[in-house]
N, C-alpha and C positions, 0 to 999 in steps of 0.2 A: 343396602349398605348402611352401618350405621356411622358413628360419629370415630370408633376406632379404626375399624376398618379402612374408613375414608382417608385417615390419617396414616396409616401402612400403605394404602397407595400411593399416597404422595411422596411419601420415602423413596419407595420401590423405581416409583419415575424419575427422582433426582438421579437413584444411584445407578440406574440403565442408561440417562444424560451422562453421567460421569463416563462410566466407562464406553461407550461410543467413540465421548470426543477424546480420550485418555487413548484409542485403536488409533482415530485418524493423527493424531500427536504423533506417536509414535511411528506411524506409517510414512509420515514427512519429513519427520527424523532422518528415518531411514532411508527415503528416496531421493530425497530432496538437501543434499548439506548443504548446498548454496541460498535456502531459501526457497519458497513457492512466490515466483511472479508473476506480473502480467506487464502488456506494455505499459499503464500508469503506474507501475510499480517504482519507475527508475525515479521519478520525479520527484516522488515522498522521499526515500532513499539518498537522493542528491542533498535536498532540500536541510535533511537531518541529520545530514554530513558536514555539510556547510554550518552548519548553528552550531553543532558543537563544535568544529573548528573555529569558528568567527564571531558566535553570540549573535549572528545576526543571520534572518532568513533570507537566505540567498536561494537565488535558481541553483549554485552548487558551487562545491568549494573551491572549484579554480576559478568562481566568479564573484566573489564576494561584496562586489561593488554593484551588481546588477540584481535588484531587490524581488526579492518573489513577488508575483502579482497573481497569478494562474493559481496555485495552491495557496489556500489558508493554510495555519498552522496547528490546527489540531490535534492533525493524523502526527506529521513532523516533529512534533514535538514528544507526540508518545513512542514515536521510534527514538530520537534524540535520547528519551529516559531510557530507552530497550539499550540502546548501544553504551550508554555510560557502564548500566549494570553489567555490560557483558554478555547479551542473549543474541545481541543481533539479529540479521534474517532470519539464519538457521532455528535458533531456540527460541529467541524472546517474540518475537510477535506471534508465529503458531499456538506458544503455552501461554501466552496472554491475551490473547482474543480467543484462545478453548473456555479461560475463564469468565471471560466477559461472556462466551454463550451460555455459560451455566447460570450466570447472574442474569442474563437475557429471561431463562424458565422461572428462575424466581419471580420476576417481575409477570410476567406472562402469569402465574400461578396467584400470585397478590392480588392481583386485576383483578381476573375472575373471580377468585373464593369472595371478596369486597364487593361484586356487583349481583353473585349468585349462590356463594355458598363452597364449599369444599367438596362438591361434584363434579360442577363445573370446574373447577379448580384443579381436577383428577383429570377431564377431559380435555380440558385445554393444554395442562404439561404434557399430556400423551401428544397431543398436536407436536407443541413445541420441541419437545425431547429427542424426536426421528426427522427433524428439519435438515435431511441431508444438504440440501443446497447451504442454507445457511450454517451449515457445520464445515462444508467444504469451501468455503470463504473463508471461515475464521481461520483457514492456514494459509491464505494468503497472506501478501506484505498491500492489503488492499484498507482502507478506511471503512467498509461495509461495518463491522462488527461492532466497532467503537460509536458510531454513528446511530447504528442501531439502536445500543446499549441505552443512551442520553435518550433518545426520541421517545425510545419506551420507560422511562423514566418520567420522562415528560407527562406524557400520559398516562403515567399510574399516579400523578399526584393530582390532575386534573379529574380523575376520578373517584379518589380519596375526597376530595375539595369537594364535590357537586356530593357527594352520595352524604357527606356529613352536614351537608346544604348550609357551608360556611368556610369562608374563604381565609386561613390564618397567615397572618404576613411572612411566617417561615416555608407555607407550601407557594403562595405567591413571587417570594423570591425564589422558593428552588425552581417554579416552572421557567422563572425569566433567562435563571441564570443554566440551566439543562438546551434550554432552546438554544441560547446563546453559544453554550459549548456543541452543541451539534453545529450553527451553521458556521463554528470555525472548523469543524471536522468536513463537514462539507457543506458548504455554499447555497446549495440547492434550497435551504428552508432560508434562504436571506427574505422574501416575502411573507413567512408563515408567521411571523411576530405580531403583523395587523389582524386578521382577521382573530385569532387567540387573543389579543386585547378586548377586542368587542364583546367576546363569547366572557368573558372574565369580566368585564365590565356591564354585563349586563345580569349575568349569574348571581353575583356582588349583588350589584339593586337589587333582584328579586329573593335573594336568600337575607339578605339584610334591612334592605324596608330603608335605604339611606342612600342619597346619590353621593354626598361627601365621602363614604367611606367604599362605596361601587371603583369611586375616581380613584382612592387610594390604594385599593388593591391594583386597577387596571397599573397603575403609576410605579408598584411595587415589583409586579411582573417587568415592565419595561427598563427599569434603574439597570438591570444587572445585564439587560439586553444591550442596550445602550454605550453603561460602561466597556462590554467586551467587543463586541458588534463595532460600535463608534471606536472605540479604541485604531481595533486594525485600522479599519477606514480613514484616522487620521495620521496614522503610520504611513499608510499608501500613500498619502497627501504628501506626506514632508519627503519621502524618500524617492517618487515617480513623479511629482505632480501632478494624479490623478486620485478624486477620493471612491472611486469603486472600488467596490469589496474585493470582487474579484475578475480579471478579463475573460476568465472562463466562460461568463456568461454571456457576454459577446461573440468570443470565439465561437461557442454553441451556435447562436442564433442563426450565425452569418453561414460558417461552413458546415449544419448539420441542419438546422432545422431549412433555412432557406434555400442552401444548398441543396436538399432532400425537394423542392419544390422547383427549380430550375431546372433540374433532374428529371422531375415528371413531364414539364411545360415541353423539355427540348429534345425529349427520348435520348438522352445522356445518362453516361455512370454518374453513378455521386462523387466519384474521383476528377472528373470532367468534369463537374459542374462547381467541383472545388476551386479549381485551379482558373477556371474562366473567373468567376466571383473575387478572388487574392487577387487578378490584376485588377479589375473595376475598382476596389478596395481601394491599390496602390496608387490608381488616378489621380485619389480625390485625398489622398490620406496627408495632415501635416504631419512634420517633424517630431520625434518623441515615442513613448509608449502613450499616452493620451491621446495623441492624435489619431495611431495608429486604430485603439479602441473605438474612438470615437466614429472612424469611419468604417471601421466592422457594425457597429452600432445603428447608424443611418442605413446603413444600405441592406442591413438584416431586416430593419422595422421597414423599410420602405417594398420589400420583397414580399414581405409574411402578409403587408396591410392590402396591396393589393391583387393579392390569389384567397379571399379569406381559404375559400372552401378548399382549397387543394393543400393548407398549412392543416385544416382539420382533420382531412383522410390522411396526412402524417403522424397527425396525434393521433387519432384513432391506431394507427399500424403501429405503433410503437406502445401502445396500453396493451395491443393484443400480445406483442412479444414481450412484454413485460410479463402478466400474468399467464402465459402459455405455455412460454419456451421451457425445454427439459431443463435445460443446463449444463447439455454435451461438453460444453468447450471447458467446465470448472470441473468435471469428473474423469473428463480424458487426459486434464494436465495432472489434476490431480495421480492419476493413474492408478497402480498396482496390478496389471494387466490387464488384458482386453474382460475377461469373464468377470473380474473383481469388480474394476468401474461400469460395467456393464450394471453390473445386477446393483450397485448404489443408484444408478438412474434410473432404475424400474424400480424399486423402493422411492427414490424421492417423486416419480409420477404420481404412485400408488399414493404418499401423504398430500402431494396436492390436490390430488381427486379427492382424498374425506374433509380435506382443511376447504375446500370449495361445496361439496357437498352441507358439513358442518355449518358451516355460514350461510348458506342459501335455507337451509331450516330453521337458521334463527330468523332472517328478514322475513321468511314468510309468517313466524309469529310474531314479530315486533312491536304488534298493540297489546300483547300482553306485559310488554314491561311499562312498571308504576310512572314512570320517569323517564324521559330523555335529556336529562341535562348531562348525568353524568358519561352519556355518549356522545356529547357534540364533539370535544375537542378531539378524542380516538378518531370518528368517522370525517372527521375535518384534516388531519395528519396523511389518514389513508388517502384522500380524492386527491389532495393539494400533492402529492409527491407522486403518486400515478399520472397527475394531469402534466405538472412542471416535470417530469423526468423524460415523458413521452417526446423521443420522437425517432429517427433513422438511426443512431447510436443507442436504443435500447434495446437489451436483453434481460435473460435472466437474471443478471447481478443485480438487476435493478428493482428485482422484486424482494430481496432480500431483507430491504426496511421493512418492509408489508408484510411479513409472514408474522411475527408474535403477536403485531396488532389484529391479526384473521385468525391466528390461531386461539386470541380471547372469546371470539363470536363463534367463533367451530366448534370450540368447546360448549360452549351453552346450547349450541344445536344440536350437538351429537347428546346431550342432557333430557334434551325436547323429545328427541327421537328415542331415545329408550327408553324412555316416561312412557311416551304411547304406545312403544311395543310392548310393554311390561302392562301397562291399563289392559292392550287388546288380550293376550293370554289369560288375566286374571279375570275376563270375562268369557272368554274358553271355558275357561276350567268352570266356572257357577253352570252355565250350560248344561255339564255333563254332571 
């Protein structure tokens, strides 16, 4: 291939992305007028019902006084914009998270061509562009997509950054303030801001030869985190008095992760082990939403701290069903009959077996690349959101951050691998 050609493919990939996600649009249009949900779907929905009724984020609009705590306002707010414009369920978030997956292969295709060239760049939007799972999300009324979008953003400026091996204070704040807007989208990267300082903070010193201006970048990243991150947090303070981000992460600990561990201890459902763990809770729990968090909180950490090993065979079972699971439950609701969604789930197995394949030929060559700086932050995104997402409530949805960040590495492996099958022929043919 040479430098046109390479350039025709990459076309050819946008415009096969386009029309895929332009079928499943349409498909949801049609089958779906109310909208594609799931059960978190009412919450966001409530949440951005209530704000544009009231300016204020509530649990929902006949509660206006009972302030959100469980959901940030990320997602809420980009439906709140959906329903001003008039798209609502039905129209606005399906044809606005089809775009945001289009803008997803851009970023996907940037990555790569900036870390390998316009080959990989070729192979990795082929990844990207047949991501049925994550095409079949973006027509939900779910936060996957938007979430996505910023993370992988994130990371395409983190690797812009390393690979120019200088840190400029406009990519510094975009990374601060991209993370910031993911973890008001979702919560889950509310940790991912420290270790990214270190990595930026240390990148900085060695691309620059100056600890003063190492600190100023790390300090540049953090401003917009701070601002938005801190923001909520003191929101929560004034309106709950509680300054946690969010209770979700409580709720998590106590009725899924520990929950999921009581469950094993006592050969109980995890529905039983839920409901034993609420009254212990209500025990000890003072008056308030603080209170009530507070002793989700103790008695989560006090459960997990002492079974280590049986909280680890939970994470471990919740990574496997992260990256394994098909995706039945997003292609059956999605529908269009049994033969239609049938055959999008053996297409979307078939792209997770090359996107797993792909990547597994990059790690095995990985001492060939000049440099790993410009990979810390991508493979630091992936572990940290595979590890924090794991646990008894994980499936396929879950894996959906993680596919354009694997579909960069699968790309340059599937690059590797046709390099050497293309060498071994062209040493056939001298043979003969």
């Amino acid at each position: 291939m040479n430098g046109g050609s390479d350039a025709r493919a990459l076309w050819l990939i946008i415009a096969a992305a386009l029309i895929l996600r332009a079928l499943f649009c349409l498909h949801t249009f049609a089958a779906h007028p109310q909208g594609l949900t799931n059960p978190d779907s009412g919450s966001y929905q409530a949440a951005a019902h209530a704000f544009l009724q009231t300016g204020r984020f509530a649990d929902s609009p006949e509660e206006p006084d009972q302030p959100m705590l469980a959901r940030t306002p990320g997602y809420p707010a980009l439906l709140a914009a959906l329903y001003a414009l008039g798209g609502g369920e039905r129209l606005g978030a399906p044809l606005a998270q089809s775009l945001m997956s289009l803008a997803l292969l851009a970023l996907v295709m940037l990555a790569a061509r900036a870390l390998w060239g316009e080959r990989a760049a070729c192979a990795a939007g082929l990844l990207q562009a047949f991501d049925l799972l994550g095409v079949a999300y973006s027509q939900f009324v779910l936060s996957e997509t938007a979430f996505t979008l910023l993370l992988a953003g994130a990371a395409l400026l983190a690797v812009l950054a390393a690979r120019q091996r200088q840190w400029s204070a406009g990519q510094a704040l975009g990374l601060g303030a991209l993370l910031a807007l993911a973890t008001l989208t979702r919560p889950v990267t509310y940790y991912l801001i420290w270790p990214v300082l270190l990595i930026c903070l240390f990148q900085a010193r060695a691309f620059q030869g100056s600890w003063r201006k190492a600190v100023l970048t790390a300090l540049l990243v953090f401003l917009p985190w701070l601002l938005l991150v801190g923001g909520w947090q003191a929101r929560n303070y004034a309106t709950a008095g509680t300054a946690r981000f969010s209770s979700i992460q409580e709720i998590n600990l106590l009725f899924y992760r520990a929950a999921q561990i009581e469950a094993l201890r006592q050969g109980v459902s995890l529905g039983a082990a839920q409901e034993n763990l609420a009254r212990q809770a209500q025990a000890g729990m003072e008056k308030g939403s603080a209170g009530r968090l507070d002793a989700y909180g103790r008695l989560g950490r006090e459960i997990i701290l002492s079974h280590p090993w049986l909280f680890i065979r939970v994470t471990a079972e919740g990574m496997a069903r992260t990256l394994l699971g098909p995706g039945v439950e997003a292609f059956r609701q999605w529908g269009g009959g049994a033969w239609f969604w049938l055959a999008a789930l053996v297409l979307s197995c078939l792209q997770l077996l090359a996107l797993y394949l792909g990547t597994a030929s990059w790690l095995l060559a990985w001492r060939r690349e000049p440099a790993w700086a410009p990979h810390l932050v991508v493979w630091l995104i992936l572990f940290y959101l595979l590890i924090v997402s794991a646990g008894p409530e994980s499936y396929s949805r879950f894996r959906v951050p993680l596919m354009p960040l694997l579909a960069i590495y699968g790309g340059r492996g599937w690059q590797l691998l046709w390099s050497r099958l293309s060498g071994s022929r062209r040493l056939l043919a001298a043979d003969y």
